[in-house]
C-alpha positions in Angstrom: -15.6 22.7 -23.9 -12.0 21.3 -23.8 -10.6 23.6 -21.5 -13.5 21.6 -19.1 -12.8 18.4 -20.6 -9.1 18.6 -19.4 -10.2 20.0 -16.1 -11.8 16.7 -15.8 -9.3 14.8 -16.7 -6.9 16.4 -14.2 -8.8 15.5 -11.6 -9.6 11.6 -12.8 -6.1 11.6 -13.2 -5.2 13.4 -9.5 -8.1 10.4 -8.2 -6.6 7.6 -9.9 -3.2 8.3 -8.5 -4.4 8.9 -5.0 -6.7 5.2 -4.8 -4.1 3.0 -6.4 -1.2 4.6 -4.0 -4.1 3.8 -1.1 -4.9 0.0 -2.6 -1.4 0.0 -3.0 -0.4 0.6 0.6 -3.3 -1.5 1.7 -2.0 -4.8 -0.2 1.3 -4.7 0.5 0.7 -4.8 4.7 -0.7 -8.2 3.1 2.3 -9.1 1.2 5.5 -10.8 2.8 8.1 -8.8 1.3 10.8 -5.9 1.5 9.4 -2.1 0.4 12.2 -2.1 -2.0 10.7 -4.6 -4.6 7.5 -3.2 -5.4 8.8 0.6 -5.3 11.9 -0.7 -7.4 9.7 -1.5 -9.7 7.5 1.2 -9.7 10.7 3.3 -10.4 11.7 1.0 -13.5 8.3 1.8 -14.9 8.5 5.1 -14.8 12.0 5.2 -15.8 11.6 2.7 -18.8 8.4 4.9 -19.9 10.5 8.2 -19.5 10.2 8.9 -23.4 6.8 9.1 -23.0 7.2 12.4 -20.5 6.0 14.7 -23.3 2.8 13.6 -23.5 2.3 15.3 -20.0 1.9 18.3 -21.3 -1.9 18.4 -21.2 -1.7 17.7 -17.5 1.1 20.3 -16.5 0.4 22.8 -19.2 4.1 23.5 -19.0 6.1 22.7 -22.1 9.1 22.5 -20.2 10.8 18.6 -19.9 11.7 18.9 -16.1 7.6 19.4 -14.7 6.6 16.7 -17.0 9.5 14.3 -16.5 8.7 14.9 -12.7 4.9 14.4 -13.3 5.8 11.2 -15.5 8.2 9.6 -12.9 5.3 10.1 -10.1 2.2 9.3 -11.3 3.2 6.5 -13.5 5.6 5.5 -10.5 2.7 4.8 -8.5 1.0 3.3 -10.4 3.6 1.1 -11.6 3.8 -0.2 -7.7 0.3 -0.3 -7.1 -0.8 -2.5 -10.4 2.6 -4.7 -9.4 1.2 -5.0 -5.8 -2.5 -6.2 -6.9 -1.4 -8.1 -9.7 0.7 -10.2 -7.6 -2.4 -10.4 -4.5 -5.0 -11.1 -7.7 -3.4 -14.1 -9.5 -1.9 -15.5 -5.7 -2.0 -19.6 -6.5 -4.5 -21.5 -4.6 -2.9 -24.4 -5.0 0.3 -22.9 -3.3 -1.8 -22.3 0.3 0.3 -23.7 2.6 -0.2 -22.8 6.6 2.5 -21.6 8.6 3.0 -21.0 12.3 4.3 -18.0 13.3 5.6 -17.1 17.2 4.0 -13.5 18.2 6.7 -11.7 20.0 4.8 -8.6 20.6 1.7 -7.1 20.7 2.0 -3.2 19.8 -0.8 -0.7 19.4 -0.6 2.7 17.9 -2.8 5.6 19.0 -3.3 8.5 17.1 -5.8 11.6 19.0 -8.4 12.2 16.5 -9.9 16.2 16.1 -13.4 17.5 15.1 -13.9 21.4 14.0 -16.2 23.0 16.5 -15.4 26.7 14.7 -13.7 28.6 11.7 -9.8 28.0 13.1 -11.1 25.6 16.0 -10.3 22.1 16.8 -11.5 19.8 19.9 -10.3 15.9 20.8 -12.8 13.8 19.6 -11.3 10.9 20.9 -8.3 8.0 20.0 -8.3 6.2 17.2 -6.1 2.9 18.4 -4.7 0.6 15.3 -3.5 -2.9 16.3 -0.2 -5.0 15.2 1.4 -8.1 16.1 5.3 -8.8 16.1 5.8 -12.1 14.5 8.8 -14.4 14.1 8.1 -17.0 11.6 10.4 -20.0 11.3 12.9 -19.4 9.0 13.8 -16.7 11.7 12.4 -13.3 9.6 10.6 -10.7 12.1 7.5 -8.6 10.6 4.9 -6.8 11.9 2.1 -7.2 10.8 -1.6 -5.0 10.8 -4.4 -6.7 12.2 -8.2 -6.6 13.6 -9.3 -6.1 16.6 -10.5 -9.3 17.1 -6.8 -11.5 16.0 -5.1 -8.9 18.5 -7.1 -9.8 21.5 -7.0 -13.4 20.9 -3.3 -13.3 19.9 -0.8 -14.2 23.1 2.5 -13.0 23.8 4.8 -16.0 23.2 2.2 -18.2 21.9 1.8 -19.7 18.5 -0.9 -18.5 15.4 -1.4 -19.9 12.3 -1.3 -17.8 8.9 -2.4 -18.8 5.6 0.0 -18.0 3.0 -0.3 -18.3 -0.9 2.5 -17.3 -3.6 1.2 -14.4 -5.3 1.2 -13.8 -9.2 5.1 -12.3 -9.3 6.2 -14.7 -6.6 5.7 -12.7 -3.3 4.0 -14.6 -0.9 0.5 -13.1 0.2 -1.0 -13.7 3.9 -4.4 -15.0 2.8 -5.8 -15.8 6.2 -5.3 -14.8 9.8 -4.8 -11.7 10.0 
């Protein structure tokens, strides 16, 4: 019965890791600021928690420091970031909503060949999968580019002006609330 109960928990834990990262990486194409802040503090997390690596034993089922240091730093790493990244979308100020005009300098789209297995070792096209983005320059001169729908990319114009709504999030970042 506990060998099954920590089978379970492996995978719970393998689950958690792998949605946060992906909510993770989804809010921060929302937030306004450099990769470096939320992974820097992802890493002092997991670094200021590093006395707590033993306790990974049940996970690694090695009793060896350097597999659970390494599955300490990653795990709680990314989680770190993640929980950072929706804390500070989650408790964004409404009273902070402020609109701001942004120039689009560029209209980009990515397209990536998607597959579909017709056999055992067989793949066949099954079409392009096409994701959207928009070069902005905002005022205060910083360049982003940012993810967007279908829809804001064909109504977006080269040159032309849009409007985002911003709000400052819970840790200070600022979080597009609207427009994109």
């Amino acid at each position: 019965m506990k060998a099954l109960l920590v089978k379970i928990l492996r995978c719970l834990m393998l689950i958690l890791v792998i949605v946060l990262t992906g909510l993770g990486c989804y809010i921060y194409e929302k937030t306004l600021a450099a990769l470096w802040i939320p992974v820097g503090v992802g890493i002092v997390v997991a670094v200021v928690t590093l006395p707590l690596s033993k306790k990974w034993v049940w996970l690694t089922t090695v009793e060896g420091m350097g597999m659970n240091m390494l599955c300490h730093v990653v795990c709680v790493g990314l989680i770190g970031y993640s929980l950072f990244l929706m804390g500070n979308y989650q408790m964004a100020a409404p009273a902070s909503t402020q609109e701001v005009t942004v120039t689009v300098l560029e209209k980009l789209i990515k397209e990536q060949e998607k597959k579909r297995k017709v056999g055992r070792h067989r793949y066949v096209s099954a079409g392009v999968r096409k994701e959207y983005f928009l070069k902005v320059a905002f005022e205060n001169g910083a360049i982003e580019t940012l993810h967007v729908s279908t829809a804001t990319y064909n109504k977006a114009r080269k040159g032309k002006p849009k409007v985002l709504t911003l709000q400052k999030g819970g840790f200070g970042l600022p979080v597009i609330t609207k427009g994109l």
